[in-house]
N, CA, C and O atoms as CSV, one atom per row, in Angstrom:
chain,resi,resn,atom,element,x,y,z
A,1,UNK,N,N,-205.552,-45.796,-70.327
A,1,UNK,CA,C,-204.766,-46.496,-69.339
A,1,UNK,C,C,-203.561,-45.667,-68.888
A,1,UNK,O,O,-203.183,-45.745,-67.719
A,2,UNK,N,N,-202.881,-44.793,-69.867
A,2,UNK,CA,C,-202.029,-44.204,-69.434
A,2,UNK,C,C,-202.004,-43.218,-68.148
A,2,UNK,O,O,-201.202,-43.052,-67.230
A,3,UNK,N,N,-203.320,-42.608,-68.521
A,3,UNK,CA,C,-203.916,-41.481,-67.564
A,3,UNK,C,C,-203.971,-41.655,-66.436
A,3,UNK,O,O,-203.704,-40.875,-65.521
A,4,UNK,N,N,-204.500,-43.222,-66.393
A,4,UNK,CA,C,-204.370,-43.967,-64.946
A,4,UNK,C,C,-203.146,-44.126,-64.208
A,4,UNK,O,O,-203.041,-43.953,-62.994
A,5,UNK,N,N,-202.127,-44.498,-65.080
A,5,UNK,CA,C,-200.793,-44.146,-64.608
A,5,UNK,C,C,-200.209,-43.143,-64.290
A,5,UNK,O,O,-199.488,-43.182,-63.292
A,6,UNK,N,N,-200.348,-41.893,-65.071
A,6,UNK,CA,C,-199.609,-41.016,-64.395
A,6,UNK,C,C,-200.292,-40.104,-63.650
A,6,UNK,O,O,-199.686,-39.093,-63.295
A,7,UNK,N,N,-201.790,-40.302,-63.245
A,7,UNK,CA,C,-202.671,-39.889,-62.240
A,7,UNK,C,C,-201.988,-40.456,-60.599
A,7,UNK,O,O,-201.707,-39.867,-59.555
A,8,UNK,N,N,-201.910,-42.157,-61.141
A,8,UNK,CA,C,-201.236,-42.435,-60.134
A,8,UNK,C,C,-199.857,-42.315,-59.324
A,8,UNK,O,O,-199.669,-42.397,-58.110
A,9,UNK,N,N,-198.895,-42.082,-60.433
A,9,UNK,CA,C,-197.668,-41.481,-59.970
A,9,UNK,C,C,-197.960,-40.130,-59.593
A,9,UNK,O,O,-197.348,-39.717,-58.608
A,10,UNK,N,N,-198.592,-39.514,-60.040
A,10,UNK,CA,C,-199.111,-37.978,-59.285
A,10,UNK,C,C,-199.500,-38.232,-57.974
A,10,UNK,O,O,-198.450,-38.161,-57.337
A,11,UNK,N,N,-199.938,-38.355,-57.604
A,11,UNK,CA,C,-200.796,-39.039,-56.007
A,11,UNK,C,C,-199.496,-39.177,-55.583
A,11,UNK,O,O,-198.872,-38.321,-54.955
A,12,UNK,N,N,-198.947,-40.616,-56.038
A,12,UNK,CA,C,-197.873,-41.083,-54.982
A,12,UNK,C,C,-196.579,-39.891,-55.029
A,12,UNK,O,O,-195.927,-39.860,-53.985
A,13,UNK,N,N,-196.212,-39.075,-55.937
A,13,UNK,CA,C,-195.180,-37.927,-55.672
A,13,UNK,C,C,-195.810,-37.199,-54.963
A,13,UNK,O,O,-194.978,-36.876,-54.116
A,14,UNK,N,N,-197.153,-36.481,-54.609
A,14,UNK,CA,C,-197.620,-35.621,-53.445
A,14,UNK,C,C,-197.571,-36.384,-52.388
A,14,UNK,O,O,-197.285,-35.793,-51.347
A,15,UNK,N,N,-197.809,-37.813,-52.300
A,15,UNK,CA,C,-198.249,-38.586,-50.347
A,15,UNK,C,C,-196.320,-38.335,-50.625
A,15,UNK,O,O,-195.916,-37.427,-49.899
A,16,UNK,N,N,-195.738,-38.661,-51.078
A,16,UNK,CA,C,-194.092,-38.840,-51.066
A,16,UNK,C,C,-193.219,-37.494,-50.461
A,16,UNK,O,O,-192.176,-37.425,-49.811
A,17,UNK,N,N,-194.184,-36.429,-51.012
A,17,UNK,CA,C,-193.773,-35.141,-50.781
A,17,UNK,C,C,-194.594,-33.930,-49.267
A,17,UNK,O,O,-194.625,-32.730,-48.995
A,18,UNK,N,N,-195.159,-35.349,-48.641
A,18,UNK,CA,C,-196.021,-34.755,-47.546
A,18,UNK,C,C,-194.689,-33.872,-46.933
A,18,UNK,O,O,-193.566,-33.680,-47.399
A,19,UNK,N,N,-195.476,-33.337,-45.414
A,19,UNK,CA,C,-194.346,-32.806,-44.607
A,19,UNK,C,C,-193.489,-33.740,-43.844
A,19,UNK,O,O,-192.349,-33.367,-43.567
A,20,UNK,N,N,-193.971,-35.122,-43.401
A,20,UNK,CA,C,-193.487,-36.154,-42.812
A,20,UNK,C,C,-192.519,-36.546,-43.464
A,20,UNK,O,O,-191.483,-36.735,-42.827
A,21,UNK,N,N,-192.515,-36.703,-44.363
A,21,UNK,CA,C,-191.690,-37.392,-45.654
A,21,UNK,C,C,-190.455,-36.155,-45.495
A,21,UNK,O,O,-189.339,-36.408,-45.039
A,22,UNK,N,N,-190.816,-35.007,-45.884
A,22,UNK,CA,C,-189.782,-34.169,-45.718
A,22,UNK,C,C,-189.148,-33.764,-44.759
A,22,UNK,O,O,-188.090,-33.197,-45.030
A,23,UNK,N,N,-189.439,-33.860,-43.672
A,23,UNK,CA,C,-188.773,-33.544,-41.972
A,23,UNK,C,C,-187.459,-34.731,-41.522
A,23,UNK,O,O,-186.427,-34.678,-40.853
A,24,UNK,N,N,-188.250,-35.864,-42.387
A,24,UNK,CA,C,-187.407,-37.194,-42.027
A,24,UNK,C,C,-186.214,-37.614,-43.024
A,24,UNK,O,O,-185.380,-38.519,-43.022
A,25,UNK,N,N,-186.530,-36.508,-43.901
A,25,UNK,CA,C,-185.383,-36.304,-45.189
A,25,UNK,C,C,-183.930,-35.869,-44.192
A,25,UNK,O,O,-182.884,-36.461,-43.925
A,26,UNK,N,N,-184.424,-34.717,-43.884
A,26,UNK,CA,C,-183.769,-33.799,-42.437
A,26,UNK,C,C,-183.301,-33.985,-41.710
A,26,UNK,O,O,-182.127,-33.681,-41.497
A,27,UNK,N,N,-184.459,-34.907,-40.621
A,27,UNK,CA,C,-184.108,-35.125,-39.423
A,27,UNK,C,C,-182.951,-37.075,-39.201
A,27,UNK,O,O,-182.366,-37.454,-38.186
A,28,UNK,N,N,-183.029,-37.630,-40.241
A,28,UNK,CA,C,-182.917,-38.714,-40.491
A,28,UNK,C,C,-180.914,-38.853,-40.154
A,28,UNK,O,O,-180.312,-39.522,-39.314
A,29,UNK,N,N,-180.360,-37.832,-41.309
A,29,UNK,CA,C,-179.275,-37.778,-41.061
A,29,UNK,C,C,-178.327,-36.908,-39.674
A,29,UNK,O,O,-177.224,-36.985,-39.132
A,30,UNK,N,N,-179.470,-36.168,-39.588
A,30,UNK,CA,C,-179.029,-35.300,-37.916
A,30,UNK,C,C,-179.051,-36.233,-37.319
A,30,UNK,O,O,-178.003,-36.150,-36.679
A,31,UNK,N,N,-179.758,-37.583,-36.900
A,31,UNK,CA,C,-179.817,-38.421,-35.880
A,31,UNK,C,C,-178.428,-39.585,-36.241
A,31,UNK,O,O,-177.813,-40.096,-35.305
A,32,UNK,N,N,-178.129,-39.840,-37.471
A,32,UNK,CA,C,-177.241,-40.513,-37.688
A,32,UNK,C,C,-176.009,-39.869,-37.378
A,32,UNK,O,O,-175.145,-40.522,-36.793
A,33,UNK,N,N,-175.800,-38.634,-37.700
A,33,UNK,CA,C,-174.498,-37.937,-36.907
A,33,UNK,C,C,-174.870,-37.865,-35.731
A,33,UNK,O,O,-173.949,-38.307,-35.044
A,34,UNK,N,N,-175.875,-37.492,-34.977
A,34,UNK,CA,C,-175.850,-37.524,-33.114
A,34,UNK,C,C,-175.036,-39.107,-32.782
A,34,UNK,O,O,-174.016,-39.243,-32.107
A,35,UNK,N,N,-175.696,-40.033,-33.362
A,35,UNK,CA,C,-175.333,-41.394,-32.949
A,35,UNK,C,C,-173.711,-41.561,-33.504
A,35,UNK,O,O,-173.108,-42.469,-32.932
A,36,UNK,N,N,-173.113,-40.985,-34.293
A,36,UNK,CA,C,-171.967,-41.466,-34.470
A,36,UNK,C,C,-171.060,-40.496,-33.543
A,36,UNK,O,O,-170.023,-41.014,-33.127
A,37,UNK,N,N,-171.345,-39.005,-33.123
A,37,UNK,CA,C,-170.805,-38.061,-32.134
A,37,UNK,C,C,-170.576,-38.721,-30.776
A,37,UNK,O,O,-169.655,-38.654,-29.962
A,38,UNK,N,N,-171.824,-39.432,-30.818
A,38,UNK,CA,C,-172.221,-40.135,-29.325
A,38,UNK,C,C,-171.110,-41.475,-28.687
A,38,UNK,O,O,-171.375,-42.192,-27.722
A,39,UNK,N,N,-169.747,-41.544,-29.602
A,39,UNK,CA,C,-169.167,-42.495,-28.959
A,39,UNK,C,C,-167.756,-42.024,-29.064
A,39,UNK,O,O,-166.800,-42.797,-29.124
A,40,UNK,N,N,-167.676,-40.874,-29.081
A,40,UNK,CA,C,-166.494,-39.932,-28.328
A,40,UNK,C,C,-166.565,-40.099,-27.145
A,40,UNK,O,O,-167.663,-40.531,-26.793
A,41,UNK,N,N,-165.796,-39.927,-26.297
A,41,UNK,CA,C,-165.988,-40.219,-24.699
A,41,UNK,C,C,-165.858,-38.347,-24.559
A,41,UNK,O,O,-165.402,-37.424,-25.233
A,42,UNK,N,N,-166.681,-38.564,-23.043
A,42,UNK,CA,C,-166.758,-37.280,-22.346
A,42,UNK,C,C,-167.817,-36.148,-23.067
A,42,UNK,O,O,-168.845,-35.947,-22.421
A,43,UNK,N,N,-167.661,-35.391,-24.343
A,43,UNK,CA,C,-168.398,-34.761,-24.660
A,43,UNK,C,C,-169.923,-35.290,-25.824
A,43,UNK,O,O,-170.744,-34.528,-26.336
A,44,UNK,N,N,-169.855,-36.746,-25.932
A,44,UNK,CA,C,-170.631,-38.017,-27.396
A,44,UNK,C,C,-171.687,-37.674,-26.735
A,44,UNK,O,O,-172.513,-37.301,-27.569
A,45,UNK,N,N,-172.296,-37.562,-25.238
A,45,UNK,CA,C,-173.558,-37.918,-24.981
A,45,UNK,C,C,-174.134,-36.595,-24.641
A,45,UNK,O,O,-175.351,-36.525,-24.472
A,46,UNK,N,N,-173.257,-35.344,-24.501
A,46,UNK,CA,C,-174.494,-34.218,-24.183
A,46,UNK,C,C,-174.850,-33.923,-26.051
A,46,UNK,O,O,-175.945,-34.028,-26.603
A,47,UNK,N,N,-173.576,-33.557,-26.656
A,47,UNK,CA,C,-173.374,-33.301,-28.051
A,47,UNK,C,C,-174.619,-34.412,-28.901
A,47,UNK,O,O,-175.049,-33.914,-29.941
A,48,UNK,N,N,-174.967,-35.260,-28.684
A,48,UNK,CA,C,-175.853,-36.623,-29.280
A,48,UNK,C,C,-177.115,-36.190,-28.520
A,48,UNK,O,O,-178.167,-36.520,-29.067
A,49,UNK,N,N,-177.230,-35.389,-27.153
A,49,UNK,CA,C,-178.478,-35.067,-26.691
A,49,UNK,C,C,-179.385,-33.312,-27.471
A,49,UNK,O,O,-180.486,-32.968,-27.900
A,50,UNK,N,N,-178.274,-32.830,-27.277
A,50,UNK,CA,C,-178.519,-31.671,-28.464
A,50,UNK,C,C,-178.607,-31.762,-29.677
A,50,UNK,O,O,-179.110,-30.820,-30.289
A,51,UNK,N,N,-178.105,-33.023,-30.445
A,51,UNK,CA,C,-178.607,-33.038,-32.098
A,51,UNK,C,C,-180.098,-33.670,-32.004
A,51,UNK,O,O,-180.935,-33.583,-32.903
A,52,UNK,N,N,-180.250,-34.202,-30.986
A,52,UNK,CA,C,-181.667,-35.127,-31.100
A,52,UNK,C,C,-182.458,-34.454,-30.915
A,52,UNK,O,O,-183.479,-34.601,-31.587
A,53,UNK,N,N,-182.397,-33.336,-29.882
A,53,UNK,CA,C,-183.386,-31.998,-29.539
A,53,UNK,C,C,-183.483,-31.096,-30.742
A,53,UNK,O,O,-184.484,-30.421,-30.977
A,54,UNK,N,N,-182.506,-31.111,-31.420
A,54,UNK,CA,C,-182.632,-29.974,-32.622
A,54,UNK,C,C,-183.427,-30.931,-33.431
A,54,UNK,O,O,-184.596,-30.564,-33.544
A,55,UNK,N,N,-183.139,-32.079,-34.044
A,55,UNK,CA,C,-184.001,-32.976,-34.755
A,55,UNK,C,C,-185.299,-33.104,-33.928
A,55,UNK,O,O,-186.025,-32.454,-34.679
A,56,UNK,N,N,-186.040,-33.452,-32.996
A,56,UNK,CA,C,-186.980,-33.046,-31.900
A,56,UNK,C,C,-188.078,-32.019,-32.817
A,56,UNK,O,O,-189.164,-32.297,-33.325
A,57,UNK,N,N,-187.260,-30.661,-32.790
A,57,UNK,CA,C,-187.436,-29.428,-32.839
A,57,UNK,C,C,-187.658,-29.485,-34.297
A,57,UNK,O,O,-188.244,-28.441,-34.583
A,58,UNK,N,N,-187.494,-30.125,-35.251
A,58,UNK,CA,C,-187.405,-29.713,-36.967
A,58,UNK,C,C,-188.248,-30.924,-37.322
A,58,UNK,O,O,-188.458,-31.128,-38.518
A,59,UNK,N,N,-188.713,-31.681,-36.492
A,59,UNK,CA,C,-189.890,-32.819,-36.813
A,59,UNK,C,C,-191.008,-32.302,-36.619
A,59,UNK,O,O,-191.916,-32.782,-37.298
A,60,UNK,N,N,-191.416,-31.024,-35.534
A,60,UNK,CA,C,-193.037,-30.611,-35.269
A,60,UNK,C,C,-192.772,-29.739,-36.339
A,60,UNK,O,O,-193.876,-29.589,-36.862
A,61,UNK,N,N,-191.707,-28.879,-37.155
A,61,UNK,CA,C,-191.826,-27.746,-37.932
A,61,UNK,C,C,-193.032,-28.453,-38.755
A,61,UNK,O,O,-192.844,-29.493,-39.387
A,62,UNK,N,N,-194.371,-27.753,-38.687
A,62,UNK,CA,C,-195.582,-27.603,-39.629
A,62,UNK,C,C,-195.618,-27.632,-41.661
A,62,UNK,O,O,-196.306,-26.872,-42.343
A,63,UNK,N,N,-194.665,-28.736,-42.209
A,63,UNK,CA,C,-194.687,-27.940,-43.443
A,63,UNK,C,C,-195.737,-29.073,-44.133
A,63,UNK,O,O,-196.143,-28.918,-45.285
């Protein structure tokens, strides 16, 4: 029974450790600073359009 268990925590630490999982580790807090940049007046919305493009850009990275 044990085997079964930590067969299964094996599985779920690799699906946990996909590339999706890891991009959104990443990209998760870049988007939370774009959105908090984004309510400066005048420069919040290009500055919030360039963190989202760089996050954009580090979500297709292939890992």
């Amino acid at each position: 029974m044990s085997k079964l268990i930590k067969l299964f925590l094996l599985l779920l630490m690799a699906f946990l450790l996909s590339g999706c999982v890891l991009t959104k580790l990443i990209t998760v807090p870049m988007r939370v600073g774009g959105a908090v940049v984004s309510i400066v007046p005048v420069v919040g919305n290009p500055a919030h359009d360039s963190i989202d493009a760089a996050a954009e850009t580090v979500d297709k990275v292939p890992i």
